[in-house]
N, C-alpha and C positions, 0 to 999 in steps of 0.2 A: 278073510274079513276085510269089508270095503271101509275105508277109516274116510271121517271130513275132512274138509278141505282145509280148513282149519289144526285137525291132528297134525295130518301130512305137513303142513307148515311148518307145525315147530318140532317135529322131530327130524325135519329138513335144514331147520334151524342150530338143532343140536349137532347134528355130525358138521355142517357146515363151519360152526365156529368152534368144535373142538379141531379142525384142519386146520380153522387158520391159527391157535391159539397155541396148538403143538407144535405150530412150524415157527413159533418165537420162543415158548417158553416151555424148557427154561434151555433150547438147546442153541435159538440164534448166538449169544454172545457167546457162547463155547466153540460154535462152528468160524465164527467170526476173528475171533483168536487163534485156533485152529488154524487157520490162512495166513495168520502173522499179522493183524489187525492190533493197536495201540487201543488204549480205554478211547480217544477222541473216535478213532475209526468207528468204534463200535457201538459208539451210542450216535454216531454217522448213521450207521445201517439200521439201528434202533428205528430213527425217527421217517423212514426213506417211508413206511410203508402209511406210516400216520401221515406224512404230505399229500399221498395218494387220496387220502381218505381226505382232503379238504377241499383236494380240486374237481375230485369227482362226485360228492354226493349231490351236489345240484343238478346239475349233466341228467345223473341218470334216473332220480326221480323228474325232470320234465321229461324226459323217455319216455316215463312207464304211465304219466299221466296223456299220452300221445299214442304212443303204439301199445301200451295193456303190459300190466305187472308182468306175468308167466314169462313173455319173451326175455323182457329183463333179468328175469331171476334165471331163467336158463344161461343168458350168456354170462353172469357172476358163478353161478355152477361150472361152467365150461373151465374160468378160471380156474377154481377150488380145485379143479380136477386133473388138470393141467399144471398148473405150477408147480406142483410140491416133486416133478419128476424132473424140473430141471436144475435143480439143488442136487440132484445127481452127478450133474456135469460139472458145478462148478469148484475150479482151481485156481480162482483169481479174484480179492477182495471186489472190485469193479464189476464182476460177477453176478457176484451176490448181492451188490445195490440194484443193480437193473430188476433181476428175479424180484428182489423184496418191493420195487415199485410196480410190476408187474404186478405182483400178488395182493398186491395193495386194493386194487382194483374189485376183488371180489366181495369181499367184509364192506369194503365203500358204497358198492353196487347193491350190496343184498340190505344190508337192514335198514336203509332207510325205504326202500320199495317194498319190504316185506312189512315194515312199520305200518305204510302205506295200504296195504292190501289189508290186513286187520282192520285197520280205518274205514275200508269200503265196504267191508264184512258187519259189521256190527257197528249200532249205536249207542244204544243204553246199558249194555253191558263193555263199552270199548275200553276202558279202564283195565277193569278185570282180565278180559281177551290179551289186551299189552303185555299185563301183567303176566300172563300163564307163558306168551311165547318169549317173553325175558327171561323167566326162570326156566325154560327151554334152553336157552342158548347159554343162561349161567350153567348149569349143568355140562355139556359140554367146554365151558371154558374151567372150569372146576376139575373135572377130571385130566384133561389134556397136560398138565405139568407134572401130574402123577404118571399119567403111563408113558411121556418125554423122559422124565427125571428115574424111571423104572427102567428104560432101555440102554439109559445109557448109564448109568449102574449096571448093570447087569454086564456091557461090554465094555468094562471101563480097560480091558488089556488091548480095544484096538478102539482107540476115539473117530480114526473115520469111517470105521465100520458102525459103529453106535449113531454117527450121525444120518449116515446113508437108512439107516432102518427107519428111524425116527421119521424120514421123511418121505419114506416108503410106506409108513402107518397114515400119513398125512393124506398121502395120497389117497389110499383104500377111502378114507373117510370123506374126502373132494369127491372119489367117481361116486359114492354113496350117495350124496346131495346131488350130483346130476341127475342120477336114477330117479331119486325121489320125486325134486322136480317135475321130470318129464312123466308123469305119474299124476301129478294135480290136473283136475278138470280145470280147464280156460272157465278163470275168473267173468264175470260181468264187466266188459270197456266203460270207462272212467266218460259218464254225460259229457258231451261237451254239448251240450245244448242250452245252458245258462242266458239269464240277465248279464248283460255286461260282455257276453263273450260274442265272439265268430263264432256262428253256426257252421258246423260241417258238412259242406256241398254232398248232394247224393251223388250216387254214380249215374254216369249218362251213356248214353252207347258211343262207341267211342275211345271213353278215358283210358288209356293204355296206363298197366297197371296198376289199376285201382281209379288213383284222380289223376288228371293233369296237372301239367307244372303251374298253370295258374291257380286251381285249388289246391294245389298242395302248397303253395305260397301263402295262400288264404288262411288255413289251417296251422300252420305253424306261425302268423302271425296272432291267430287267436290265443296259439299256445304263450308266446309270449305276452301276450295282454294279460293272460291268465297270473303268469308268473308274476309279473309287474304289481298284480294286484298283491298277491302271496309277501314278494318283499317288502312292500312298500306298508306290509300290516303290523301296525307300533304293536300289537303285542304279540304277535307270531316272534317277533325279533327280541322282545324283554322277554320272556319267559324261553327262545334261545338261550339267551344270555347269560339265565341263572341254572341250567341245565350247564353250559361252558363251567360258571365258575365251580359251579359243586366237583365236574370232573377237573376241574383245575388244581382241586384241594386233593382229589383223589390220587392225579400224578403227583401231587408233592406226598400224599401219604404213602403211598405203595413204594417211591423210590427213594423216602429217605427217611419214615419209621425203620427201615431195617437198619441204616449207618446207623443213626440214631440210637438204638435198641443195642447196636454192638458195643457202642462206644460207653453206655453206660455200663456194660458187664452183663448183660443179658445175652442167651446162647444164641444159635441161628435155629434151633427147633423152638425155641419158643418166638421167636420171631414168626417161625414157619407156620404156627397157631394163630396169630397178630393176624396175619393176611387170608388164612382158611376160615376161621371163625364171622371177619367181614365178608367174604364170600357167599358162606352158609347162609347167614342174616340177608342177606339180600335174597338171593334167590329165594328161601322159607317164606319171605314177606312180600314181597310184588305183588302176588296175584290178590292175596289181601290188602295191601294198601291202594291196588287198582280200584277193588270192590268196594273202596271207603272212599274213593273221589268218585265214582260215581254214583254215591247216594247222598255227600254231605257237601257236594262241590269241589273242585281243585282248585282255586284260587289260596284257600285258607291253607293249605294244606302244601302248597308248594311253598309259602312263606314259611311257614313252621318247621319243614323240613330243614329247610336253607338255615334258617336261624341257627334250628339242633345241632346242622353240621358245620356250619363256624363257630359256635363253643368248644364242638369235639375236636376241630381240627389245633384250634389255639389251645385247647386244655395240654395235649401232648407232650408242649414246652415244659408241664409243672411239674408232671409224676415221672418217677425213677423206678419203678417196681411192674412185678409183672401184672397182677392181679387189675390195678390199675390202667394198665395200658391194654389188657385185654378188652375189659371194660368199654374201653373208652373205643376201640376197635371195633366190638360188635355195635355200641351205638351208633357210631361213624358209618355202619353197614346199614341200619335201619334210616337213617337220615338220606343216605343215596336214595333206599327203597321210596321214604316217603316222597321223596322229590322225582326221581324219574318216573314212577310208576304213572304221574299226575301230571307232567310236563307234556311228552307225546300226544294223550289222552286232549289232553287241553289245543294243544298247537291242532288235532285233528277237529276238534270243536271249532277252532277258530276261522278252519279253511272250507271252502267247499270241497266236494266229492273230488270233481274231475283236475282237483289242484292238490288235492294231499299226497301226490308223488313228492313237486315241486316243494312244499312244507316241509315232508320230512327230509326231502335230502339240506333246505336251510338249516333245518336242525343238526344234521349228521354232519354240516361241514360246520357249523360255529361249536358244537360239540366238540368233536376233533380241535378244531385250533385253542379250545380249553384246556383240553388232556394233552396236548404236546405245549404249550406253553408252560403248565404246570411244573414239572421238572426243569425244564428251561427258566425260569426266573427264578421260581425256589432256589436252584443249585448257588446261584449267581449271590444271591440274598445269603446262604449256608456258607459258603467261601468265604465270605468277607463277615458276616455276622454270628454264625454258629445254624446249627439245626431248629434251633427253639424262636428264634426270628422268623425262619425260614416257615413254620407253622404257623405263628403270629401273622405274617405277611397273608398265610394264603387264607388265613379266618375274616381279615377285612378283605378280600377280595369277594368271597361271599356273602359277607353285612351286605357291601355297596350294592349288590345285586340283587339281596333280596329288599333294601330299601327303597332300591330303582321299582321293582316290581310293587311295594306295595305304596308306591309314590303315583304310580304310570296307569299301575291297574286296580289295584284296589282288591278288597276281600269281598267282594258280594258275590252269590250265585250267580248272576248271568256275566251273561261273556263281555 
């Protein structure tokens, strides 16, 4: 059966980040301790691979808006596929930093050019499109800590034999996403024939590999013009931003509802519900909250989200019980939905064709520096104030964000 380019995506999608998501959770900090790693080491190695992910998402969507998505997404494959076998080798906490930067590189690389490639795929239905290949990759980031947290149960009499499988299952699902990959028809090359831009020289007899050093200087100044434009667009960068804080709220909620939750007397299985149930709710709702920005506009609807989930995050502070905080959990998961599903969607409305590499990697790197600040301040704020501050903090982190946006851009339909 010959499947679209599109299926092939996000089931490229799904093994791709159940590899990467198997190879942190929940077995990183047990391997990391495992080597004789202290709690500081280990939220050290934690964050080695999210730095990756800030330096490289720009990089590699102007890449893919130059040399054509597929090639990019093969060499994030290459990684995926590659890494998880030299977690085999290592016997040395320093090891394992380089590896987890190493590996960093593939998740950094792949979803903002895959984000990208959707983008160039579809217009009127690009919401939705988003939406289906996000609940793609949640599905694989959803099961990866069950069948992680199942192997090494299962060999909990020898833990570095448990951890070596684990990343041996990593692996199987890295060479899966290369296969895949190499499998997708070559995408349509991203215009660069624009207003505004360098046209790209034809070839002449002559140009030794492809163009000359003088148009390939040409060309890559157009890219950079391109880019220039991309940055320099106020609301490519505010609706970043609110996209940053929502996951900003997210890493304080995923890494310190569970202290939180313990310390009031609640178990670690219902904790384990607190963070499945927000998972569920997001992937269930993507593809439909996509299909609702692309009929009643995103602007309304990225604000409403943001709002929903600085309530939910600062509500957390109030309630002690479970019922409550599940609640409050699944809403918290429908507020990501409404807002990411509408954010990409929008950043890609906002860009032209041959620039929505360079977009979504602004997105994937100020996203990134959202989700790893998040526990990093929250924690800082929890230390000295308690957990219920620390919630409180990351709920106006979000107001200010969604008030920036609806100060900068406003709720109307057009862009």
């Amino acid at each position: 059966m010959k499947l679209s380019p599109f299926i092939l995506l996000c089931i490229t999608g799904l093994f791709a980040i159940f590899s990467s998501t198997i190879s942190k959770s929940p077995v990183l900090p047990l391997f990391a301790s495992y080597l004789g790693a202290n709690p500081a080491g280990v939220g050290f190695i934690a964050s080695v691979s999210a730095f990756t992910g800030i330096v490289a998402s720009i990089p590699a969507g102007m890449l893919s808006d130059r040399v054509g998505r597929k090639k990019i997404l093969i060499f994030s494959a290459i990684v995926f596929s590659t890494a998880p076998f030299l977690y085999l080798m290592v016997t040395e906490i320093w090891q394992l930093a380089v590896i987890r930067f190493y590996h960093g590189f593939a998740t950094a690389i792949f979803i903002p050019v895959a984000m990208a490639l959707v983008s160039d795929l579809f217009y009127r239905e690009r919401g939705e499109k988003m939406g289906w290949f996000s609940t793609a990759t949640l599905i694989g980031r959803f099961m990866a800590p069950i069948v992680g947290g199942s192997i090494i149960g299962l060999l909990v009499f020898s833990p570095g034999l448990s951890y070596r499988v684990v990343y041996l299952v990593c692996g199987i699902a890295g060479i899966t996403a290369l296969l895949l990959i190499l499998r997708m028809p070559n995408p349509p090359s991203p215009p660069f024939i624009r207003r505004g831009y360098l046209e790209s020289p034809p070839l002449e007899k002559g140009d030794i590999g492809g163009f000359s050093k003088e148009k390939k200087v040409q060309i890559w100044k157009g890219t950079l013009i391109a880019f220039k434009t991309v940055i320099s667009d106020r609301g490519i960068l505010i609706t970043s931003a609110v996209e940053a804080a929502i996951l900003f709220a997210y890493g304080t909620f995923e890494t310190f509802l569970p202290l939180y939750s313990i310390k009031i007397g609640l178990s670690a299985y219902e904790v384990g519900i607190f963070l499945s149930a927000q998972v569920i709710t997001l992937s269930l709702t993507k593809p439909m909250m996509g299909r609702f920005s692309d009929r009643y506009g995103r602007k309304p609807q990225i604000f409403t989200g943001a709002i929903i989930g600085a309530v939910c995050i600062g509500s957390f502070s109030i309630f002690k019980s479970f019922i409550p905080l599940l609640a409050l959990s699944i809403l918290f998961g429908l507020s990501l939905s409404i807002v990411t599903s509408a954010t990409s969607a929008f950043i890609a409305d906002l860009s032209r064709r041959e620039t929505h590499g360079s977009a979504m990697g602004i997105l994937g790197s100020i996203m990134d520096i959202g989700h790893t600040t998040g526990p990093l301040v929250s924690g800082i704020v929890a230390t000295y104030f308690g957990f219920g501050k620390a919630f409180i903090g990351a709920s106006l982190v979000l107001t200010l964000a969604a008030l920036l946006f609806l100060k900068s851009i406003g709720l109307g339909r057009g862009k």
